[in-house]
Steps between C-alpha positions, in 0.01 A plus 500: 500500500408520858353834651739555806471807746800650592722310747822611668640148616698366212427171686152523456508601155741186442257268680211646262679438174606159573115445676356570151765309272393196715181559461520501112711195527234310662247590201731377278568207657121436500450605172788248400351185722151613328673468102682165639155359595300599170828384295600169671587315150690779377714515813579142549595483125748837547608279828564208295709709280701646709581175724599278120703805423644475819588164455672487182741772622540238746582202311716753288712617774556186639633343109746809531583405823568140470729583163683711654609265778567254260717715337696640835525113640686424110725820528569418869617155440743583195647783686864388717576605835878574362555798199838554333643842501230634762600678814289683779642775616414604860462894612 
């Protein structure tokens, strides 16, 4: 990809590599702000997706959450605090 000479520091050669893959980072970063900018409509629509997805997982888990306390606080109340033939046994 790149035409390195020769070099004896492993540092160096390290500092190289990681040099170029944040160089072609950077163009694809601009390349990505460029498609953002020429597809603005598309991207707030796949936005808008994504965040009314987002919410109705939301609402969803919440539903689940709030039966299942309703069905803990019913389980809790019909429970007793004394059982027949129950013993704890201590090590």
């Amino acid at each position: 990809m790149f035409n390195h000479r020769f070099q004896s520091n492993p540092l160096t050669r390290a500092t190289a590599s990681v040099a170029g893959m944040v160089f072609i980072a950077g163009l694809m970063l601009i390349g990505f702000a460029f498609l953002v900018f020429v597809l603005k409509d598309f991207f707030a629509l796949l936005a808008a997706m994504l965040f009314i997805m987002a919410g109705i997982g939301t609402i969803g888990f919440a539903i689940k959450l709030f039966i299942a306390s309703r069905r803990f606080g019913r389980t809790a109340n019909l429970q007793a605090d004394y059982r027949e033939n129950v013993r704890i046994h201590r090590r």
